[in-house]
C-alpha positions as CSV (number, residue, x, y, z in Angstrom):
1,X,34.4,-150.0,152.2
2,X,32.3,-148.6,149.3
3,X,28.5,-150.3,148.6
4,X,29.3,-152.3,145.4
5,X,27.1,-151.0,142.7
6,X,24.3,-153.4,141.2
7,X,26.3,-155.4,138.1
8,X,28.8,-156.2,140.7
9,X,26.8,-157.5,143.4
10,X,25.2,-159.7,140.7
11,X,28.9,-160.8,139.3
12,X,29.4,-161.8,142.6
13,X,26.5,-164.2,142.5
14,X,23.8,-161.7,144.5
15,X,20.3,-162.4,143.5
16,X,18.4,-158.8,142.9
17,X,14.6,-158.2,143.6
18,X,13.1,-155.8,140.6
19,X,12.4,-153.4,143.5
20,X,15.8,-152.8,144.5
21,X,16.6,-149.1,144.4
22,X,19.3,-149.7,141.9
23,X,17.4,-151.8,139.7
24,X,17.2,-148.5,136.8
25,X,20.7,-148.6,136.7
26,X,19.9,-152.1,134.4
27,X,17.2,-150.6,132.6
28,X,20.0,-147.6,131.9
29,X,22.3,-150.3,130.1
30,X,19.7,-151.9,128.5
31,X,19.2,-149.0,126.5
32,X,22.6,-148.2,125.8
33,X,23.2,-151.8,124.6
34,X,20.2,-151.7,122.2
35,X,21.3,-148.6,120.6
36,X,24.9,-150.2,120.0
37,X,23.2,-153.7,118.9
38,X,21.1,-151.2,115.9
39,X,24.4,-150.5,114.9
40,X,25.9,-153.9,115.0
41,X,22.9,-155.6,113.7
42,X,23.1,-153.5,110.4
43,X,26.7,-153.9,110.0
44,X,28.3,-154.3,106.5
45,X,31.5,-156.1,107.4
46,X,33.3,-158.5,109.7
47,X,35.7,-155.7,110.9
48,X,32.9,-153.2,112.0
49,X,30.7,-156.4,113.6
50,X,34.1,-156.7,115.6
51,X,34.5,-153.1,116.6
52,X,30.9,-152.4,117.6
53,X,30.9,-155.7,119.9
54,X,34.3,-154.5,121.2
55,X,31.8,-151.3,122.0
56,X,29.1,-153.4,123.9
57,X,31.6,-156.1,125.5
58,X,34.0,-152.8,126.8
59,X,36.9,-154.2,125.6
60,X,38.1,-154.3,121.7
61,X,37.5,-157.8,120.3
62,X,40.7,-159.7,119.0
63,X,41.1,-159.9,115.3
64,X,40.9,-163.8,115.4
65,X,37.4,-163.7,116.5
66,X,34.3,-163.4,114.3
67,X,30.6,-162.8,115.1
68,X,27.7,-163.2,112.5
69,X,25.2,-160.8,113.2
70,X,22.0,-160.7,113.9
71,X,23.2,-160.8,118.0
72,X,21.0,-159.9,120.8
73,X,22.8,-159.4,124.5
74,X,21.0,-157.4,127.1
75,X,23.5,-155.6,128.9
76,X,27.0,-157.2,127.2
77,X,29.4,-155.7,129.9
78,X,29.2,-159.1,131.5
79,X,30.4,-161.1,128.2
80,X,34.7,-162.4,127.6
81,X,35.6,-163.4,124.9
82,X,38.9,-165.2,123.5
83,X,40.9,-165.1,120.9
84,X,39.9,-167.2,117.4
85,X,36.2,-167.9,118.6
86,X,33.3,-167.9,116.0
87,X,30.2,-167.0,117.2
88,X,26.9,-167.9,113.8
89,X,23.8,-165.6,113.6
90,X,20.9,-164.9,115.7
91,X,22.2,-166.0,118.9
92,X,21.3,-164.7,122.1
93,X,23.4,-164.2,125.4
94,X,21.7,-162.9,128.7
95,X,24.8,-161.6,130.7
96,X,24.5,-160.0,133.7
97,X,25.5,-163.2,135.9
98,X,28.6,-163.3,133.4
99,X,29.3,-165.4,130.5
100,X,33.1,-166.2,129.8
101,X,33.8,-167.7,126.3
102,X,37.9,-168.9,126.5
103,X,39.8,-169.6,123.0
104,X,38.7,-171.6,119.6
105,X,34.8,-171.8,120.9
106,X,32.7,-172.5,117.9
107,X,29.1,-171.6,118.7
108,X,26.6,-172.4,116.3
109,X,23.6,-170.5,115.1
110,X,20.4,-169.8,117.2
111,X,22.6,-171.0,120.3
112,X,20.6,-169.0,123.4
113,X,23.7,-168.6,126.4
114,X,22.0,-167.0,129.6
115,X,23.1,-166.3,133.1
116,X,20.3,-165.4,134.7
117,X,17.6,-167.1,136.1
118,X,13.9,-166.3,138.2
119,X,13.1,-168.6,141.7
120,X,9.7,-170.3,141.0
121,X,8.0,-169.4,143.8
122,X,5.5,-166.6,143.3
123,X,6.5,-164.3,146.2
124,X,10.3,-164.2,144.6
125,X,9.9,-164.3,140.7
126,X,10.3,-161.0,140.2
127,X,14.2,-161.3,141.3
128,X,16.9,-162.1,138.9
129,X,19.2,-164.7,140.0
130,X,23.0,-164.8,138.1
131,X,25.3,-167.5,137.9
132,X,28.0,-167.1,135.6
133,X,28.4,-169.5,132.4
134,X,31.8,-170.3,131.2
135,X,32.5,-172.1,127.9
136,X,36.1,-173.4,127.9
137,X,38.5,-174.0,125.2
138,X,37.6,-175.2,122.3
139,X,34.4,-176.4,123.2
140,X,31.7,-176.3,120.2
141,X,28.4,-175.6,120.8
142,X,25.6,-176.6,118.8
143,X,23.3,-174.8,116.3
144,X,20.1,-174.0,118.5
145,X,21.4,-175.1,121.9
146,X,20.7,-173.4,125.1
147,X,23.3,-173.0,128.0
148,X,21.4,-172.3,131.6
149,X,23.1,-170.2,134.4
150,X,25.9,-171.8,136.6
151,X,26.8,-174.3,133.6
152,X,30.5,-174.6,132.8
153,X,31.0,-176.7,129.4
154,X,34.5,-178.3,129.9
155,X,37.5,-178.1,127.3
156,X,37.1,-179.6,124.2
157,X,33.6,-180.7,125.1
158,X,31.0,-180.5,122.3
159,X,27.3,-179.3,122.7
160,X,24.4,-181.2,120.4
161,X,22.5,-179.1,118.2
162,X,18.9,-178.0,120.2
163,X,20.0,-179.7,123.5
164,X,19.6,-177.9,126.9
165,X,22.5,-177.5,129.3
166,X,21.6,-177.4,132.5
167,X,24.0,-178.7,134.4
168,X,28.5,-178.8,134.1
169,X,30.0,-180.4,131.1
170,X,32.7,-182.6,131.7
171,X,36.2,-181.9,129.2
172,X,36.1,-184.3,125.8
173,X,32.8,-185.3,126.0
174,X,29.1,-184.8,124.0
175,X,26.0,-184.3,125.4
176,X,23.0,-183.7,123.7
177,X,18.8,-183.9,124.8
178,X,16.6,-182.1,126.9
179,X,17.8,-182.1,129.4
180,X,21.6,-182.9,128.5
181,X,23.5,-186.0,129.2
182,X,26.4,-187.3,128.1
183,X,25.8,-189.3,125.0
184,X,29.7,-190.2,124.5
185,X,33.3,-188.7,125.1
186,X,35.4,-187.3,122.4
187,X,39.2,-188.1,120.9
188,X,41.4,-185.7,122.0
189,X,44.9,-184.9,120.1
């Protein structure tokens, strides 16, 4: 059996120490990503947006779905998205633990979306920990909220403007604060 190469041990959940010997190969896609994002940042149409993030995401971008730049991703490889989802401007999504965004997700502006997290402890900090973060269908997240690693925000589910998700979202509910809670479940139809 093959090594797996560094973005697919972290898909699958590995943490990675800076000082692993692969570690360049991120710094490699990095670069590559920022060079695309220039282009997608300075954009002069909905259509291009969509074909430059169907660049950075490897995969073209359905026709249903619209971004409002400015966007910031690191890598973007790591990124899915559905089909009629609406992502506002200036948000930020750290990838390289995964981040899965299923159909009719509205995501507001400033909304930060990482998967990847640092241990606390001195000794380790320097090691990126993923966990993927999936958004499912329909949810609607918040202008200015942030979405930790590991989170799953259920179907339907809605996100408060500037709360902090750090743990699951149940379906059909709202949570809002810092941290999160569940402030109140929604009507579904």
């Amino acid at each position: 059996m093959a090594p797996k190469d560094i973005f697919s041990r972290m898909r699958s959940g590995e943490a990675v120490p800076m000082t692993d010997p692969d570690y360049g190969q991120i710094r490699d896609a990095v670069n590559l990503t920022f060079g695309r994002l220039a282009r997608l940042n300075t954009a002069t149409h909905v259509d291009e947006v969509r074909a430059i993030l169907g660049e950075i995401i490897g995969t073209p971008v359905e026709e249903s779905t619209t971004l409002f730049p400015p966007f910031h991703t690191n890598v973007g490889r790591h990124i899915s998205l559905g089909k009629n989802v609406f992502i506002n401007h200036a948000c930020s999504f750290l990838d390289l633990g995964g981040i899965v965004i299923e159909d009719d997700v509205m995501i507001g502006p400033r909304v930060n979306i990482t998967s990847e997290d640092h241990p606390v402890e001195v000794a380790t900090r320097k090691t990126l920990v993923p966990a993927a973060v999936v958004i499912k269908k329909n949810a609607w997240i918040g202008a200015g909220a942030t979405i930790l690693p590991g989170v799953t925000v259920g179907e339907n589910a809605v996100v408060a403007a500037g709360a902090v998700v750090n743990r699951d979202v149940p379906p059909n509910t709202v949570v809002g604060g810092v941290p999160a809670r569940i402030l109140k479940e929604t009507l579904t139809k």
